[in-house]
C-alpha positions as CSV (number, residue, x, y, z in Angstrom):
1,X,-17.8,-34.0,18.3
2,X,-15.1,-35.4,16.2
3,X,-11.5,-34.0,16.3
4,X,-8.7,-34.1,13.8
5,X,-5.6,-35.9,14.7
6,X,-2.5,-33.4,14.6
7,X,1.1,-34.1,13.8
8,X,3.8,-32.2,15.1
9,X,4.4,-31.1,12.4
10,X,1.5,-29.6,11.8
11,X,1.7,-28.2,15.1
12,X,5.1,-26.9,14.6
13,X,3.7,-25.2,11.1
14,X,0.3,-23.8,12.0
15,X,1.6,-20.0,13.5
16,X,3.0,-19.5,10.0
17,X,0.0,-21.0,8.3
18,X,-2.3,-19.1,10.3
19,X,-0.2,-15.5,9.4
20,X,0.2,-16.5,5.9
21,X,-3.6,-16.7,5.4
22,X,-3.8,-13.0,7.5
23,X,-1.9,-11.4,5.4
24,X,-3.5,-12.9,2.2
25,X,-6.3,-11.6,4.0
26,X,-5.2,-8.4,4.5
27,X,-3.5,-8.1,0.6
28,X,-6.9,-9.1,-0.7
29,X,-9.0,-6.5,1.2
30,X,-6.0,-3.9,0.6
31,X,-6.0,-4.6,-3.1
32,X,-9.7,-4.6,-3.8
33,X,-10.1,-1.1,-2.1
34,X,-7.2,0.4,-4.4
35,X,-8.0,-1.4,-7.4
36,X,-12.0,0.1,-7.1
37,X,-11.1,4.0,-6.4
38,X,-8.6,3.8,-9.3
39,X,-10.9,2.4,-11.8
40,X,-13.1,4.9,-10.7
41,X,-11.0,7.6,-11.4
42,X,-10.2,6.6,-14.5
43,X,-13.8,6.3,-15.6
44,X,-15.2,9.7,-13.8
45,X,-12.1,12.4,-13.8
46,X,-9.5,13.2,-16.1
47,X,-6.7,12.5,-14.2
48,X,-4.2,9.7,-15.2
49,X,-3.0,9.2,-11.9
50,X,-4.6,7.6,-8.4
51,X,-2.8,8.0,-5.1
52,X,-4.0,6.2,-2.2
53,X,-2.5,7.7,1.2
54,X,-1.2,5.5,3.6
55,X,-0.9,5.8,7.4
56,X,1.1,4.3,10.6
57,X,-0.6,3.1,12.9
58,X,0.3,4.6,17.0
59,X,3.1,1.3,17.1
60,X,4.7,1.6,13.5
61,X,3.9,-1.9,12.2
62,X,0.1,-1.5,11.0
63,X,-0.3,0.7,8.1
64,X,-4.0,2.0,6.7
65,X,-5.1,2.5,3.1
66,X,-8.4,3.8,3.0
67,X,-10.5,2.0,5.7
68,X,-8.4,-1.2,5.7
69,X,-5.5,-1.9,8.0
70,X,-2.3,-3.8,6.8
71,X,0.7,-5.2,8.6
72,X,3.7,-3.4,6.8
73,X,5.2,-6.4,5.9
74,X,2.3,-6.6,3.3
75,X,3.2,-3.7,1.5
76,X,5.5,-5.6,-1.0
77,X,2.6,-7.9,-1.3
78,X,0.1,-5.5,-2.2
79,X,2.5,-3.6,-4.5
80,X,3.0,-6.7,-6.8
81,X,-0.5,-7.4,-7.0
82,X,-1.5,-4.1,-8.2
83,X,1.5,-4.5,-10.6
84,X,-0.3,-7.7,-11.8
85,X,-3.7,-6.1,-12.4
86,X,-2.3,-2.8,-13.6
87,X,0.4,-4.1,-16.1
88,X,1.0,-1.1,-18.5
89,X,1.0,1.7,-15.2
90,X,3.5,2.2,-12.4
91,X,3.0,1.2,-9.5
92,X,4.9,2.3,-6.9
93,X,5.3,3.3,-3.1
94,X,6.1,6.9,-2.7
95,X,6.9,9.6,0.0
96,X,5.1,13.0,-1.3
97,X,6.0,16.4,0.3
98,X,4.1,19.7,-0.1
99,X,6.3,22.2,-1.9
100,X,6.1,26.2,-1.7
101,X,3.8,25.8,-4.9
102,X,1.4,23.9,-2.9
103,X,1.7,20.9,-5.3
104,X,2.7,17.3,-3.7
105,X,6.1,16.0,-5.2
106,X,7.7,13.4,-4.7
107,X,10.7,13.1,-2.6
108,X,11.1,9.2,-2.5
109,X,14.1,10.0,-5.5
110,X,14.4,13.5,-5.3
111,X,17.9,15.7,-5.5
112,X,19.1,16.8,-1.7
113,X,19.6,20.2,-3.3
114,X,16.0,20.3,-3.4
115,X,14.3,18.8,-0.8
116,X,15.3,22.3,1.8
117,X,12.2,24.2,-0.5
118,X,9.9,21.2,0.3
119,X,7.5,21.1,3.5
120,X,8.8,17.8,5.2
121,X,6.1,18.0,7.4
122,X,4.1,17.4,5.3
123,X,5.5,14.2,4.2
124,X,2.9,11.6,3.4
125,X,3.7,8.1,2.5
126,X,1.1,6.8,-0.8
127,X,0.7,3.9,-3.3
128,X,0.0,5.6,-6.4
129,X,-1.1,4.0,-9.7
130,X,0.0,6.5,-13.0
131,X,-1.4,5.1,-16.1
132,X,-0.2,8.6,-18.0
């Protein structure tokens, strides 16, 4: 068996080396799902809008979109990515509450006046993709 000679500072570099290719990793898989259920919603409904959920993990530093799991530092990531493949849409991370009309708004830039009539509970972080 033949082994590689190491330098320090390689040594001293591979933990960073080794996350940096995770989180590609992760951004990749992340990215793919989105960019599949949003081209098919363009192609099979009339909506102009796709909004992938996303959920925290029991320790508040993996986040889920779809099947795949992220580390949150990934979101910017993944965010311009999508921004890269889906030039002429926003792109954007939201927070979407349930309103009293039963419709999800979003409260990432909403006026405190009117956030009281919204169901907070209800809150749900998303990455959504409006092509409108």
């Amino acid at each position: 068996m033949s082994y590689t000679p190491m330098s320090r500072d390689d040594m001293l570099s591979m933990r960073d080396t080794t996350l940096q290719i995770k989180i590609a990793r992760e951004v990749a898989e992340v990215v793919g799902h989105i960019y599949r259920y949003a081209l098919n919603a363009a192609k099979t409904t009339a909506h102009t809008m796709y909004r992938q959920e996303i959920t925290t993990s029991f320790n508040g530093t993996k986040l889920q979109a779809g099947t795949y799991s992220f580390d949150r530092t990934s979101l910017p990531y993944i965010l311009n990515d999508l921004r890269r493949l889906f030039p002429d849409s926003q792109v954007d991370h939201k927070i979407m509450s349930r309103g009293k009309d039963g419709q999800l708004h979003d409260v990432s830039h909403m006026d405190t006046d009117v956030l009281p009539f919204l169901n907070r509970s209800t809150d749900q972080a998303c990455i959504v993709i409006d092509w409108s």
